[in-house]
N, C-alpha and C positions, 0 to 999 in steps of 0.2 A: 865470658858471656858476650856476645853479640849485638853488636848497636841495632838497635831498628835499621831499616835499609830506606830511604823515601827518595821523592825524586830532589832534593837539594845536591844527594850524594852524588849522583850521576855529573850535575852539570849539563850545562846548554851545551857544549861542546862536545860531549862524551855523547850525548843523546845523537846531534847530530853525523857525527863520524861513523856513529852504530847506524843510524840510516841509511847512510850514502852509501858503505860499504860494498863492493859489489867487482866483477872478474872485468880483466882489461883493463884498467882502468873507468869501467862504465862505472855510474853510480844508480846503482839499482835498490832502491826501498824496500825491503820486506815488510809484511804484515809484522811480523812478531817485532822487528826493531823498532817498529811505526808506534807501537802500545805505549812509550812513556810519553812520546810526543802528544801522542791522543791525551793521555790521562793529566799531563800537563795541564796542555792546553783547557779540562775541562776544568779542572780545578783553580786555574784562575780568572778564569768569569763563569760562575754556578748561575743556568736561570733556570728559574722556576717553573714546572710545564704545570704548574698543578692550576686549577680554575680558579679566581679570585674569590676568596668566600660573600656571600651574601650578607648586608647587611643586615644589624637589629631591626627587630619591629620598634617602629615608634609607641610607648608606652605613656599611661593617659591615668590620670589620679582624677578624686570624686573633691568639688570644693563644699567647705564649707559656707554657711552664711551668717550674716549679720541681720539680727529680726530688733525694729526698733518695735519697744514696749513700755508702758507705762506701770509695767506692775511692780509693785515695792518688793524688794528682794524678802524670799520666803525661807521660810525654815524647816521645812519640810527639804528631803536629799530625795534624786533620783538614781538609781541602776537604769544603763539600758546594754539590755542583751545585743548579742552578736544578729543583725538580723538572718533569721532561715530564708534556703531557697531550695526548690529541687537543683537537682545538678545541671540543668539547662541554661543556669544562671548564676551558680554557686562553682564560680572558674571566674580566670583571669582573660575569658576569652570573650571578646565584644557578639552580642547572639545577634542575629539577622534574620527576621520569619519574611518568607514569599509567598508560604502556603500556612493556614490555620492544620497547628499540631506540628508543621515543618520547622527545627531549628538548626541554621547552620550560622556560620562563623563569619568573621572578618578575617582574611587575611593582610601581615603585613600592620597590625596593629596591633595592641591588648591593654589591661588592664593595669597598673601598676602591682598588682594585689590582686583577688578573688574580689569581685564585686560586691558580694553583701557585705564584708569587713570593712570595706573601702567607706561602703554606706555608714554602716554603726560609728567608723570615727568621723565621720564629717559630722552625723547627727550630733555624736556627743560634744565637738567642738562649737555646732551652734546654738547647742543649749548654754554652754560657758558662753558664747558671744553676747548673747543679753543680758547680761550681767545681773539678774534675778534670781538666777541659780546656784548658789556657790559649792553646795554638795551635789554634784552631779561625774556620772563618771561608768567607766562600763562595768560589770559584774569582775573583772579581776581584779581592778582599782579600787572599785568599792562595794565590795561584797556585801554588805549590809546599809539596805537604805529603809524607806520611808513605802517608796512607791517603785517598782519596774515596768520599764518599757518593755513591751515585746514587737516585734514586726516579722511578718511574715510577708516576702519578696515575690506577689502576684506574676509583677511581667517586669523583667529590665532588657529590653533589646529594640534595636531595630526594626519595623513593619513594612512592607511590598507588598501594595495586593494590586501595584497596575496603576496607579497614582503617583502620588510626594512618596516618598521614605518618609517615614515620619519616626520619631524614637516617644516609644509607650515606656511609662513608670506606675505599677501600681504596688501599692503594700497594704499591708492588712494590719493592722496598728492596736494591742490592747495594754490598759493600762490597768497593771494589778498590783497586790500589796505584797506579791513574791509567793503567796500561797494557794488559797482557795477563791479568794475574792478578788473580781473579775470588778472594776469602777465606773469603763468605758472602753467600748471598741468603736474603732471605725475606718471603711476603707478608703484609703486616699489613693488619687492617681493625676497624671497630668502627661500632654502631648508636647511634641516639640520637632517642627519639621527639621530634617536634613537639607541643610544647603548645599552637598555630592552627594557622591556614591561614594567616598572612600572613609578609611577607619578614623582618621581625624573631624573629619564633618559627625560623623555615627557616636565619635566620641561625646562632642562639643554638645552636638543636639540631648545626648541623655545626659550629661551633668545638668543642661540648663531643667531639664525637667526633672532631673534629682533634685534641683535645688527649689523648684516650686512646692515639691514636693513633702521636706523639709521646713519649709516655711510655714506649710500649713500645717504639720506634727506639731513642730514649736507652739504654735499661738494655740491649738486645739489641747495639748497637754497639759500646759498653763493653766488654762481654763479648770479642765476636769482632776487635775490634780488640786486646785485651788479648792475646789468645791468640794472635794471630798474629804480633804483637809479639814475644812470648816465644820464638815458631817461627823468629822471622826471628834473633834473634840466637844464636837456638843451632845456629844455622849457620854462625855465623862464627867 
């Protein structure tokens, strides 16, 4: 059987003598001699003609908050659902409106996650943050509560109409017992200017107003969960 044949076998010397080769004494190069030299030569320094790939998009997560409160921890458990959105919003993709009913994008940024799931775990770790709640948890962790949240995801993006950028949050927020009965709804929203135009500033501006946003669910749920609490057992 037959060794592989590569250029180690040849030799620099053997390479060059096959080049030079040539009547008279001249030393005249062929093409075809010229080929290991070529192939040599490229195979010991390979560059790369390919384009440098682009970087990642910088990627941006929802925070949680800290809500200070005076209410004695309760015994009542919360579920809260994953919040809905249409799909304009329901992506990992930061939305940007210029025009009413116009949604385009951020490039060069997103989401770390789909935006409403991002929201549902910040929510449910600021409901653990007050320390008031201690069964609290979303519908896969704790399938059976007391009371569910629900939210339905109004506006998360960006606004241009010719002004600030400003980043709009609203949600549609109801509080039910997981079935028929409906306790409390209410819609909450809150603004928050952009300091650029790029996907970081678009980021920065809608957490901060996620998180007012949040602020005001926590203390509003409190409330109407407390009360209905109180309704429910003073009926038995």
């Amino acid at each position: 059987m037959k060794k592989g044949f590569g250029i180690r076998d040849w030799g620099l010397g053997k390479i060059v003598r096959s080049c030079l080769a040539g009547r008279g004494g001249r030393l005249i190069p062929s093409p075809r001699s010229l080929a290991p030299l070529f192939l040599a030569a490229a195979l010991s320094g390979c560059v790369s003609v390919l384009p440098d790939a682009a970087p990642p998009p910088a990627r941006f997560t929802v925070s949680d908050i800290t809500v200070e409160t005076a209410a004695a921890p309760v015994t009542w458990t919360l579920g809260v659902e994953e919040p809905e959105a249409t799909l304009a919003y329901n992506s990992a993709k930061i939305a940007l409106s210029r025009a009413p009913g116009r949604i385009e994008y951020y490039a060069g940024g997103e989401w770390v996650d789909r935006a409403p799931r991002l929201f549902g775990v910040a929510l449910v770790r600021s409901f653990e943050n007050t320390g008031a709640i201690k069964g609290v948890g979303s519908r896969q962790t704790l399938p059976v509560s007391n009371f569910i949240l629900q939210t339905d995801i109004r506006r998360l993006g960006v606004v241009f109409d010719g002004g600030e950028k400003r980043a709009e949050v609203a949600a549609f927020v109801r509080l039910t017992n997981g079935r028929s009965v409906i306790h409390a709804a209410k819609l909450f929203s809150a603004t928050q200017i952009a300091a650029a135009d790029t996907p970081e500033a678009a980021a920065a501006a809608l957490d901060a107003a996620l998180s007012a946003v949040q602020r005001d669910i926590v203390a509003w749920t409190l409330e109407e969960a407390g009360r209905a609490n109180v309704a429910a057992l003073g009926k038995k």
